[in-house]
Structures are given as C-alpha cells and as structure tokens.
C-alpha positions as CSV (number, residue, x, y, z in Angstrom):
1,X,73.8,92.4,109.9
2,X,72.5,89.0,109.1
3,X,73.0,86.4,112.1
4,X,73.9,82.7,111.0
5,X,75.6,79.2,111.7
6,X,77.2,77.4,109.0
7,X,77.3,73.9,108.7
8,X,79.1,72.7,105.6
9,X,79.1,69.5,104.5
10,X,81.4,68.2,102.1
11,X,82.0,65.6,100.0
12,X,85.0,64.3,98.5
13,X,84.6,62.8,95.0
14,X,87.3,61.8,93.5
15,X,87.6,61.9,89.3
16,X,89.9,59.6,87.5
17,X,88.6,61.0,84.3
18,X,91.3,63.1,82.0
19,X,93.9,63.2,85.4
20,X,91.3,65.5,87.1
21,X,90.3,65.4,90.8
22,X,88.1,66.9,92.7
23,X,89.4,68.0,96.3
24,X,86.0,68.8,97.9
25,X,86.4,72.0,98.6
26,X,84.1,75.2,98.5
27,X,85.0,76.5,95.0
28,X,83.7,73.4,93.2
29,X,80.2,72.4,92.6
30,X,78.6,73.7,95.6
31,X,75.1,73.7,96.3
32,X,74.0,76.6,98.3
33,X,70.6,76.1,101.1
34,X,69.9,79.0,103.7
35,X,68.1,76.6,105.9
36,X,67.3,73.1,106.9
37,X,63.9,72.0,105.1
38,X,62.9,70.5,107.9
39,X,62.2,74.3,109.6
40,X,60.0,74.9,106.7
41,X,57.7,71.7,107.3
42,X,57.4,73.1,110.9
43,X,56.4,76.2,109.9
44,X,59.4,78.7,109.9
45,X,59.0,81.2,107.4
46,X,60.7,84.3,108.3
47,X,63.3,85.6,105.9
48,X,66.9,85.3,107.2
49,X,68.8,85.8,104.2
50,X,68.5,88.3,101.3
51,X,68.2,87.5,97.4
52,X,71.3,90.1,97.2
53,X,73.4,87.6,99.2
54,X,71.8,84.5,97.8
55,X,73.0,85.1,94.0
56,X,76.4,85.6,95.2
57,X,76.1,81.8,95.7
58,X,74.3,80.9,92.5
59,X,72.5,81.9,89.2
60,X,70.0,79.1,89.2
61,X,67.7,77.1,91.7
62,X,64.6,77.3,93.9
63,X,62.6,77.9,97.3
64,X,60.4,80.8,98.5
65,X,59.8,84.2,99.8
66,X,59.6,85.4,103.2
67,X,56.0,84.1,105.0
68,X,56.3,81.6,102.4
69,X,54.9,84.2,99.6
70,X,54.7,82.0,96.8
71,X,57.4,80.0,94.7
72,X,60.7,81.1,93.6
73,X,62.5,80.2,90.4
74,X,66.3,81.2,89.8
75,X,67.3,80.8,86.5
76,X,69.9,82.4,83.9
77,X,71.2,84.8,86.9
78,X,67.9,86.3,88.0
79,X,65.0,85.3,90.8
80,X,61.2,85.2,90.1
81,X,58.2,85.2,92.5
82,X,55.3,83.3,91.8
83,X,52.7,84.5,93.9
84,X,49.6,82.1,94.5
85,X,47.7,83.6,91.9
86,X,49.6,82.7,89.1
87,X,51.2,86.4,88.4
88,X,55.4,85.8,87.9
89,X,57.0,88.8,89.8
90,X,60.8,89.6,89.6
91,X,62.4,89.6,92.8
92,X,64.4,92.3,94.2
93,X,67.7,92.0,95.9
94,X,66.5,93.2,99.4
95,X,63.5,90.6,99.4
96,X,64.1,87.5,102.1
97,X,63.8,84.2,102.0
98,X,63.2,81.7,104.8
99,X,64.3,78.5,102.5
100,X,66.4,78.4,99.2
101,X,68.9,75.9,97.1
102,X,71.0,77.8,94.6
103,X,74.2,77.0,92.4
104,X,76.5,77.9,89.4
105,X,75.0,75.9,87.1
106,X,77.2,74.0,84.4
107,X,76.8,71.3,82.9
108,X,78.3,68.1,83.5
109,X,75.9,65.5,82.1
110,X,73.4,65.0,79.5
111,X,70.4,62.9,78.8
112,X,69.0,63.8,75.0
113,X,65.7,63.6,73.7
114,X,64.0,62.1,77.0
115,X,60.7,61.3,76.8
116,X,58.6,61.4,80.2
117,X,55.1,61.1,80.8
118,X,55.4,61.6,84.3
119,X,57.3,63.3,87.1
120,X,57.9,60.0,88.6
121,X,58.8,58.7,85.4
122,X,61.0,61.9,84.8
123,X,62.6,60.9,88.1
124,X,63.4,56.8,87.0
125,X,64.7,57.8,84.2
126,X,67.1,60.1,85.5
127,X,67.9,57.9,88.5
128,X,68.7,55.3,85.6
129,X,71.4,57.5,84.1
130,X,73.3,59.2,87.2
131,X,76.9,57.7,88.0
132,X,76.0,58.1,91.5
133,X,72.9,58.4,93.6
134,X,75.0,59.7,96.7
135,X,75.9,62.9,95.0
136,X,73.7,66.3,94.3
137,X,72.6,67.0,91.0
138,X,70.7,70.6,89.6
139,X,68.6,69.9,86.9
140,X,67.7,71.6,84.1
141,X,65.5,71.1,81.2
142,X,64.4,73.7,78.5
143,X,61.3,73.5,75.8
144,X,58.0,72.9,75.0
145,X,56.1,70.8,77.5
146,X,52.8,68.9,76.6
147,X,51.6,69.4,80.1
148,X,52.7,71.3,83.5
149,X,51.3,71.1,86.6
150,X,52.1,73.4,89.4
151,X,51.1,74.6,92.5
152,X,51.8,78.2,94.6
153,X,51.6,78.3,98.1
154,X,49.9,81.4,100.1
155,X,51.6,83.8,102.0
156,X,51.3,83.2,105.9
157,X,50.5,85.2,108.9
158,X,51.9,84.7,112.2
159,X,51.2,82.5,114.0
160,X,52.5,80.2,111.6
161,X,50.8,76.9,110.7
162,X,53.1,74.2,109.7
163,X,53.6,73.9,106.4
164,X,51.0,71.1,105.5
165,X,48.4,73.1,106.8
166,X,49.6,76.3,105.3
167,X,49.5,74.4,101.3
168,X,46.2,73.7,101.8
169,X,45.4,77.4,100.6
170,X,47.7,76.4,97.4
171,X,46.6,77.6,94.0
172,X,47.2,74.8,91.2
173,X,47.6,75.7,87.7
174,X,47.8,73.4,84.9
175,X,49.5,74.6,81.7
176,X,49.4,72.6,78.1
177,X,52.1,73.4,75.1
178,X,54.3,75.5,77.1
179,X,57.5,76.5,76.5
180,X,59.7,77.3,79.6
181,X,62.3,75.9,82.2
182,X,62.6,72.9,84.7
183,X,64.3,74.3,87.4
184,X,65.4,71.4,89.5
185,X,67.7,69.2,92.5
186,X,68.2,65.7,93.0
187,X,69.2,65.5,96.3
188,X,70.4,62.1,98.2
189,X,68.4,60.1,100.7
190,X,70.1,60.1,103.6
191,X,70.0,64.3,103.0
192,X,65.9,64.2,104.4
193,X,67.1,66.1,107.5
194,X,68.4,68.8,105.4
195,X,67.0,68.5,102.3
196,X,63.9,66.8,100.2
197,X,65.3,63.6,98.9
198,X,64.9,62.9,95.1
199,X,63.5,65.1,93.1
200,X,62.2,68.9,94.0
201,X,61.3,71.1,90.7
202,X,60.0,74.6,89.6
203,X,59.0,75.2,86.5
204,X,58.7,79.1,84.9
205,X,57.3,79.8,81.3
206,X,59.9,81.1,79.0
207,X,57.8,84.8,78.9
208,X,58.1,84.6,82.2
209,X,54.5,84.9,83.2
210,X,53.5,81.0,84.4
211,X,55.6,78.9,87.0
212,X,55.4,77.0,90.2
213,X,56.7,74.2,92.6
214,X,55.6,71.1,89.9
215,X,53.3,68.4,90.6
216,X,53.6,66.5,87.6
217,X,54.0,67.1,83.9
218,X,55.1,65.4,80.6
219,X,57.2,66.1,77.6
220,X,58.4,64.4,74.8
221,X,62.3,64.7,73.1
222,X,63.8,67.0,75.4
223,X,67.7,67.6,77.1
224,X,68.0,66.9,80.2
225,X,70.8,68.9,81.3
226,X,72.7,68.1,84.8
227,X,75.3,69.8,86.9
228,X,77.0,67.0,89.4
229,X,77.5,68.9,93.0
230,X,79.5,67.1,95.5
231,X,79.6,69.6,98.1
232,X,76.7,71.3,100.5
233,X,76.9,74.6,102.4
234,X,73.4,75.0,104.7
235,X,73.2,78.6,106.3
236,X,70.9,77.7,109.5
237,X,69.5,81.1,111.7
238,X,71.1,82.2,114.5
239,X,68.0,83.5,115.8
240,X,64.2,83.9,116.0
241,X,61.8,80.9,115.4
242,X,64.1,78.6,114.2
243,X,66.2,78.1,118.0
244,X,62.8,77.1,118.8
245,X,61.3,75.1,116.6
246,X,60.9,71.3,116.4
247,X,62.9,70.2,113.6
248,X,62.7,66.5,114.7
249,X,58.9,66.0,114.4
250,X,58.0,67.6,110.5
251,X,54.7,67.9,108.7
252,X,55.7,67.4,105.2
253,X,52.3,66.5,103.8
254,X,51.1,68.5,100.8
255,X,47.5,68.7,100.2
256,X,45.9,70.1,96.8
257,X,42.7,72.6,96.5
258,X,41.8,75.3,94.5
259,X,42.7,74.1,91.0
260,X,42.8,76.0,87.5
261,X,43.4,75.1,84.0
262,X,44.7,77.0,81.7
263,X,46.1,76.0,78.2
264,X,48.8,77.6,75.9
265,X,48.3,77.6,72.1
C-alpha cells in the first residue's frame, strides 16, 4: 500500500460567463503532481506512485519514470517512455514514477494558426493571450513541426546525483518535419516551490517512435489548444528519500551533451 501526504491547493475562480461558477473544488479542472519538483532537482527519484493510479487522475500530461528513466508523455489516455536513446516505450500500469503532472484534458481556450519560431517565442505568445497568468493551463498542440528539439535524461543509480548533474548524461535529438504532439503546463510563478514556473513541454511523434522533454522547436499555422486548471492536488511521500532531502537548496541547472540529428521526410 502506497504511503502519502496530500496537500491540496485550491483555487477559487470565479466565472461570470453564461451564469456559470466555478466553486474550486476537486471535480473541476484539477491538475494532478505526485511530488514537489523541487525533490526531483535534489535528486529524489524513487517511484512512489504507480501509472495505474496516476491515470485515474488524468489522460494527458508529463514527468518521468522511476530513477529518472527517461521522459514520459501522457496523451489521448495512454503513457509513453522515452528512454535516453530515443526508443518510445509504452508504459505499463505497475511502472512508478518519482515526478508527474497529469489532467482531463478539455479544452477551454484556443489560439489558431500560431506561428512560433521559438519556445520562448511559443511561450510570449501564449502569455499574450491567457485571461490570467495566476491560473494553470495544459497545453496542447497537434501537427507538423518544422523543427523539435528534445532531450532524454539517463536512468540513475543510487546514490543519486542531483538532478543537474544527473542531465548531463542527456541524449538530445533534433527532429525536422515532424508530425506529433506538444504535451504541455503553464504553471504560475509563485508555484516554483512546487512546480517549474512557465512553460514545461514534451513532445512525442504521432507514430509514436520520437519524443522528449523540449528544448526548443518552431512551427508555423498551428492550434494551440488550452485547458484552464484552477485547482492543484500534490501527492508528497510519506517515506524514504524524500523526509530527508533538502528541498530548500535545488539544483535545477540543465546542462546539454551528447547530441543527434535526425530529420523526418
């Protein structure tokens, strides 16, 4: 049986719009995060919480596998591995994860035929657009992208390094005319003791066979679809490394080095 605090942060956001209200409670909009990301920077990767659990909290969203095996992407109901050498694995339902953000994903918001040459671009141009920047938002966007860049990170052995020093074994890939998914969260800035603040993606080919956490890309004329969240639920271990870790002094720096490109037709 799993062991494990909740902390549940809600927010109340209140919707004049057609009568409608929403009370801030668990049933609506709800993004789902088995652990601080903070615990990650420092280097806790052991799985606390299964992928069987996890997608009774969500069809679509992100984070990794247990000793930080790779990248996961959940999209359309179902989780993939991407290991750090490029291979795109499903994930079965008794696999762990040490850190993961999942919801329902439906759409509330749309931005048509963006064009972004950049992720930070990407990231103005949605900031531009959002009704509030104190508010979650999953982000998805589906088509042909010029250009992808993306990184894997290795699986670690204990002792754990923290994570900065564990992603400098990362594998990047870059992909060019590829069709696939942006699997994304904007999360708010005074979240960056829970979450990343601003923009976190994973991307995943639509055969299914490229992906990773992305580094930068660029597209042109694509939907950029959103899903407004307005409440938080963090599962936080009960147990294990995590009671001892320092969560208050992170290593969050992500270095690059082996790199491969690879180009799509």
């Amino acid at each position: 049986m799993k062991t494990t605090a909740r902390i549940c942060i809600l927010s109340v956001f209140l919707c004049a719009l057609a009568g409608s209200a929403c009370a801030g409670n668990l049933g609506c909009d709800v993004v789902f995060q088995t652990a601080p990301f903070q615990s990650l920077n420092v280097g806790v990767y052991d799985g606390a919480y299964s992928f069987a659990d996890l997608k009774e909290h969500g069809n679509f969203g992100l984070g990794t596998l247990n000793g930080l095996d790779g990248e996961m992407v959940g999209v359309d109901g179902k989780f993939y591995q991407v290991r750090q050498d490029g291979m795109v694995m499903p994930v079965p339902g008794r696999a762990l994860t040490p850190f993961a953000m999942v919801t329902f994903f439906e759409e509330d918001l749309r931005m048509e035929e963006v064009n972004a040459g950049s992720l930070a671009e990407l990231g103005g141009i949605i900031d531009r657009g959002l009704p509030s920047r104190n508010l979650y938002y999953a982000l998805r966007v589906d088509g042909v992208f010029e250009y992808v860049k993306v990184r894997s990170a290795p699986a670690q052995q204990k002792p754990y390094r923290p994570l900065a020093e564990a992603l400098k074994g990362q594998t990047v890939f870059e992909y060019r005319n590829i069709a696939g998914t942006l699997v994304g969260f904007r999360s708010p800035a005074f979240t960056e003791k829970v979450s990343i603040p601003g923009y976190h993606f994973h991307f995943i080919s639509k055969d299914r066979e490229a992906g990773g956490h992305v580094l930068d890309l660029h597209f042109k004329n694509l939907n950029v679809r959103m899903d407004r969240c307005t409440s938080l639920l963090v599962i936080m271990p009960e147990c294990g490394d995590y009671f001892s870790a320092d969560l208050e002094n992170p290593k969050s720096e992500a270095p690059g080095s082996k790199h491969e490109t690879i180009s799509n037709p």
